[in-house]
C-alpha positions as CSV (number, residue, x, y, z in Angstrom):
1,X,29.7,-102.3,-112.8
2,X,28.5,-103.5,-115.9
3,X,29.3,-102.9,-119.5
4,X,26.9,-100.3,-120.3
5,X,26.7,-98.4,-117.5
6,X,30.2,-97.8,-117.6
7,X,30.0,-96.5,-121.1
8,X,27.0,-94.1,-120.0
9,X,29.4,-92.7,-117.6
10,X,32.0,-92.0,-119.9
11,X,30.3,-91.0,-122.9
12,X,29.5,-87.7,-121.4
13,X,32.7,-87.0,-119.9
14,X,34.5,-87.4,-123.2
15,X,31.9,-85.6,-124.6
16,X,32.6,-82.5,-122.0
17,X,36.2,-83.0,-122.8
18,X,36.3,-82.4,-126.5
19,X,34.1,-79.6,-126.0
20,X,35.9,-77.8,-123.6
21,X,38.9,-78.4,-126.3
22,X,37.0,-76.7,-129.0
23,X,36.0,-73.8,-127.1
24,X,39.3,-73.4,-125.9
25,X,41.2,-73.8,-129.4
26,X,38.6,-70.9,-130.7
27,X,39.8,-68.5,-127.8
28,X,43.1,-69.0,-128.9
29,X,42.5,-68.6,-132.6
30,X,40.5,-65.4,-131.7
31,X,43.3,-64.0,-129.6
32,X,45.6,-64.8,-132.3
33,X,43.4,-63.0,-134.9
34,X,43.1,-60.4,-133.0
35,X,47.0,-60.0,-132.8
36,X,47.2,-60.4,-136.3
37,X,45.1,-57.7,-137.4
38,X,46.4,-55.3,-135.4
39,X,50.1,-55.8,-136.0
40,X,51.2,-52.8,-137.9
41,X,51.8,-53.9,-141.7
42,X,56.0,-54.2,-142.4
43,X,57.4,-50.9,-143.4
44,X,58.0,-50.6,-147.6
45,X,61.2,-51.8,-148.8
46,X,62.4,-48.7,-151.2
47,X,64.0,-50.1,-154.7
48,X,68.0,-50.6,-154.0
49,X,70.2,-48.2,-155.7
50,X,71.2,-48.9,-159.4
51,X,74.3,-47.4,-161.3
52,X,72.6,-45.0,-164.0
53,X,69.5,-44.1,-162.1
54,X,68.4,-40.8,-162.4
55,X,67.3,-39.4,-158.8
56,X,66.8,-36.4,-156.7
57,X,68.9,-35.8,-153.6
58,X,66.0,-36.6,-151.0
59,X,65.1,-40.2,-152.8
60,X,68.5,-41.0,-153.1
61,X,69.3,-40.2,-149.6
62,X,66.7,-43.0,-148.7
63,X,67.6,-45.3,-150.3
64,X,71.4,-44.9,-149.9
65,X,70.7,-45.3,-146.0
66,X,68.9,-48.8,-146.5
67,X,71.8,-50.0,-148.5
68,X,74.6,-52.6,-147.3
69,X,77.5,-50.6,-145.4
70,X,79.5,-51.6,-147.8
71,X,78.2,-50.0,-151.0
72,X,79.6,-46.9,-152.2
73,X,77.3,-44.7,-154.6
74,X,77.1,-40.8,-155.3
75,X,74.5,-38.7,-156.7
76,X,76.1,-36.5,-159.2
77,X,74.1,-33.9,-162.1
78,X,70.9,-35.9,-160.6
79,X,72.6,-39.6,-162.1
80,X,73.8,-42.6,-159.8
81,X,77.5,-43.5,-159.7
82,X,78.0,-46.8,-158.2
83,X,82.1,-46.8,-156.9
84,X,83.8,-49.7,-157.7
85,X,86.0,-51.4,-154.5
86,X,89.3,-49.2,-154.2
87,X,92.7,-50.8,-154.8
88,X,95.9,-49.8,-153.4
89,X,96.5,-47.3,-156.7
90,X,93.7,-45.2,-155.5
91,X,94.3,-45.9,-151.5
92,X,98.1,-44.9,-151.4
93,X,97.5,-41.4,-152.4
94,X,94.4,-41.1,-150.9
95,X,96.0,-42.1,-147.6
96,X,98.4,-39.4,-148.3
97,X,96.4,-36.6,-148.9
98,X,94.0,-37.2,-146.1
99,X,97.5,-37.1,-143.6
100,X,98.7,-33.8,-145.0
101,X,94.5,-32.5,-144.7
102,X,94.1,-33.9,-141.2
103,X,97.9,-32.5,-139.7
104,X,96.8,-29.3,-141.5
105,X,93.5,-29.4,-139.3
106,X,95.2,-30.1,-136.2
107,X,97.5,-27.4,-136.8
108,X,94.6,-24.7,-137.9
109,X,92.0,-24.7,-135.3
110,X,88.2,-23.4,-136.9
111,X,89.1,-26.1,-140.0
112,X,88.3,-29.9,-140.5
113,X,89.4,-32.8,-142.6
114,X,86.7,-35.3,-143.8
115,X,87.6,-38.5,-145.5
116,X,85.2,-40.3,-147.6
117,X,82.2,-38.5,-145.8
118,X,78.9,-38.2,-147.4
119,X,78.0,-34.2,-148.4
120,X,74.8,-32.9,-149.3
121,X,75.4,-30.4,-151.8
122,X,72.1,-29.6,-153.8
123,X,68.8,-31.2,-155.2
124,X,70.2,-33.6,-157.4
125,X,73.9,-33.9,-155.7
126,X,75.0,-36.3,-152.7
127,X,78.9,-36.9,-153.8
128,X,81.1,-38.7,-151.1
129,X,84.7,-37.0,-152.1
130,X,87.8,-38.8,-150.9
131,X,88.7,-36.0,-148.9
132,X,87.4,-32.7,-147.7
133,X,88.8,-29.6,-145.5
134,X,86.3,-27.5,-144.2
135,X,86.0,-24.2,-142.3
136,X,84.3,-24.8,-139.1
137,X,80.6,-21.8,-139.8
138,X,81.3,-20.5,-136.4
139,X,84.2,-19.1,-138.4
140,X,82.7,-18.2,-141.9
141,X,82.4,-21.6,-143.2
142,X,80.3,-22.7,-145.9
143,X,78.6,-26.1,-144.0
144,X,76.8,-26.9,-141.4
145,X,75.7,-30.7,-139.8
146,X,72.0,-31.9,-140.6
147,X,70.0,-33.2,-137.9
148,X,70.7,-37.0,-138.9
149,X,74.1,-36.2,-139.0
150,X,75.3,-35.2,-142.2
151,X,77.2,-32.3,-143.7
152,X,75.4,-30.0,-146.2
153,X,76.8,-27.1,-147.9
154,X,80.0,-26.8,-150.5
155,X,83.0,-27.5,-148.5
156,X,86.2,-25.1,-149.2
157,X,88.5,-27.6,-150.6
158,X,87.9,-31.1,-151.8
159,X,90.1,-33.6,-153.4
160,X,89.3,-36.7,-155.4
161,X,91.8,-39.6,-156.4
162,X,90.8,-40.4,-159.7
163,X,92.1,-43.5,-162.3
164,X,93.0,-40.8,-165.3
165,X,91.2,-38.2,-167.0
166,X,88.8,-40.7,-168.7
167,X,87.0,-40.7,-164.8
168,X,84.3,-38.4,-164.1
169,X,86.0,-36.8,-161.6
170,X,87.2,-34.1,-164.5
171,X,83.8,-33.9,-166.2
172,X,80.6,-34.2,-164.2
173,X,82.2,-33.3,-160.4
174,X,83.9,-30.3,-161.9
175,X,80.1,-29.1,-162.8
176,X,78.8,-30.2,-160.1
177,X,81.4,-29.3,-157.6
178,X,81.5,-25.7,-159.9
179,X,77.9,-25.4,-159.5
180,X,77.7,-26.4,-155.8
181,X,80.4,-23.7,-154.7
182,X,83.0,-25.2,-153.9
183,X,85.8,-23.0,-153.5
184,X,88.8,-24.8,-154.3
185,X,89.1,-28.8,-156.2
186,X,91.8,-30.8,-156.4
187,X,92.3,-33.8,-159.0
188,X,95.0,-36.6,-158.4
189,X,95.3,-38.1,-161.6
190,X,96.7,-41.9,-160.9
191,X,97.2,-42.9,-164.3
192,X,98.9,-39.9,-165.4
193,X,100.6,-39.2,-161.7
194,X,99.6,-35.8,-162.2
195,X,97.5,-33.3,-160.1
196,X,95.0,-30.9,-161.6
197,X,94.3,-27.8,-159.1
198,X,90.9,-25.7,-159.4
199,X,90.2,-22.6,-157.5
200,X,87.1,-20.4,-158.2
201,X,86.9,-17.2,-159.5
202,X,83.6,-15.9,-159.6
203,X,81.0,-18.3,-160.5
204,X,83.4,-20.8,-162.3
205,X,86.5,-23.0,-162.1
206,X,89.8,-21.8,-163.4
207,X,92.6,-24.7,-163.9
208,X,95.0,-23.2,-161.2
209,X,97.9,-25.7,-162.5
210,X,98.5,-29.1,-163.4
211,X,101.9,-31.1,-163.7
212,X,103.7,-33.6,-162.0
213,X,106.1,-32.0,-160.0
214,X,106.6,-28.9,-158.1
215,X,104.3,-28.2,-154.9
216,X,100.7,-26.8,-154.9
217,X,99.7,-24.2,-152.4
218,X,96.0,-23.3,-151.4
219,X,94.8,-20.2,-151.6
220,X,92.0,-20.8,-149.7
221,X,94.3,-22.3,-147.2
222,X,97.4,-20.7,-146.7
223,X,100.1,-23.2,-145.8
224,X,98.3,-26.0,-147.2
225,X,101.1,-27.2,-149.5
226,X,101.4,-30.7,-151.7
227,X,105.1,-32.0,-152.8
228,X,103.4,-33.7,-156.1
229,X,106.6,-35.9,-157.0
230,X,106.6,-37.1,-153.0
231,X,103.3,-37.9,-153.4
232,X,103.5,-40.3,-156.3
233,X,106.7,-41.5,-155.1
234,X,104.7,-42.7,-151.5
235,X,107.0,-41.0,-149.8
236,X,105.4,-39.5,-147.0
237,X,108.2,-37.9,-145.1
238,X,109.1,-35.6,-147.6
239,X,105.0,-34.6,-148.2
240,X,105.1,-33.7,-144.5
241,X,108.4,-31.9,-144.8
242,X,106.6,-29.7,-147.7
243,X,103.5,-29.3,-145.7
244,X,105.3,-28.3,-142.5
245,X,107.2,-25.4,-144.4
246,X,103.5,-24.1,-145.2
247,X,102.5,-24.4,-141.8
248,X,105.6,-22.5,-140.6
249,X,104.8,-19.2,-143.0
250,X,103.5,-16.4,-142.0
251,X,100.7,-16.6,-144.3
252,X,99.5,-19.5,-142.0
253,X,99.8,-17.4,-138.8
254,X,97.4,-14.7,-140.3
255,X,95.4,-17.2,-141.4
256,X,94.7,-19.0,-138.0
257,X,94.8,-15.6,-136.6
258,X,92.0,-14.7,-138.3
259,X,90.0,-17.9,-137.8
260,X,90.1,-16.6,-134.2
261,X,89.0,-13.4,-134.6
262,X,86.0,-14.7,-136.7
263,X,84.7,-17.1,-134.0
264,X,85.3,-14.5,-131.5
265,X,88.4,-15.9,-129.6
């Protein structure tokens, strides 16, 4: 075959070829297109959390949730507290007082102990206190669990381990805390090693006692007793010893008798 007549024959085909190419490329940019628009645009990243911002509870419930696990922030008096990492100052006696909350629990059925949970406690307050005991509401308690999971309502007795009395924990938490209705609050004062004890009456805090030594009692609690020299000395064997006395009283018996009663057991 000459020449020419073999570039006639293959003229076309190559012709065919790129064209079928073409068309095939634009069906695939099409389909692509196509994808492209209807892909659902990227949900909105909400503005991280900044110490200092001034929020109400529902935004800054948002955007606490989209945060890294390992930030800490509360919502106190409608202002952002960013928490600082905790050293061992703060995590002895918080380790402490979440033993003597959580053997109190176990040994008073219709009450729990929360550490470090998030609590929804108004419009403009989210705190995360170190450590909480609640009254289970099937037996008169003041919280109840959120659909997502989270508590709402003043808890009976919170406590917060604080680095001296310069720390908000004495000054916006007792408002808000006061405000909130929370019944009784407890302040462990590192710096100072001295506890601060607030119980309501009526609307308002009264200073039940402060110092450091002796042993608190709840009122709200009966039995619920802290050695305060033990617990600055990190000795928990003897804040266990204390506790156990409280848990052996009869005030305790009527107490967990009557948490019975109220949930109908």
């Amino acid at each position: 075959m000459s020449f020419c007549r073999r570039l006639f024959v293959l003229l076309p085909s190559r012709r065919a070829a790129r064209y079928n190419c073409t068309v095939e490329t634009e069906r695939l940019l099409g389909e692509n297109m196509l994808q492209v628009r209807r892909r659902p645009p990227p949900p909105q990243r909400l503005p991280r959390l900044q110490a200092g911002d001034h929020l109400d509870q529902p935004t800054f419930h948002a955007r606490y949730k989209q945060m890294p696990d390992s930030f800490r922030a509360e919502l106190v008096e409608g202002v952002v507290f960013v928490l600082p990492p905790v050293s061992s100052d703060h995590g002895l006696p918080h380790g402490l007082v979440m033993m003597g909350a959580a053997v109190y629990a176990a040994r008073s059925p219709g009450t729990f102990a929360l550490n470090n949970t998030t609590i929804i406690l108004g419009p403009e307050s989210e705190p995360q206190p170190d450590v909480a005991l609640l009254i289970d509401p099937a037996c008169g308690g003041q919280t109840f669990v959120t659909d997502d999971r989270y508590h709402q309502g003043p808890p009976e007795l919170v406590v917060e381990v604080a680095a001296s009395t310069e720390a908000f924990d004495l000054y916006e938490k007792v408002r808000d805390y006061e405000r909130a209705g929370v019944k009784e609050y407890l302040v462990v004062l590192v710096r100072e090693q001295e506890v601060r004890w607030f119980e309501r009456r009526g609307r308002r805090f009264r200073s039940l006692h402060k110092g450091r030594k002796g042993s608190f009692e709840s009122r709200v609690f009966p039995g619920l007793r802290l050695d305060v020299a033990a617990l600055f000395a990190f000795d928990s064997a003897k804040v266990l010893d204390e506790l156990q006395k409280g848990l052996d009283s009869p005030q305790h018996a009527d107490f967990v008798a009557s948490l019975r009663k109220r949930r109908g057991g």
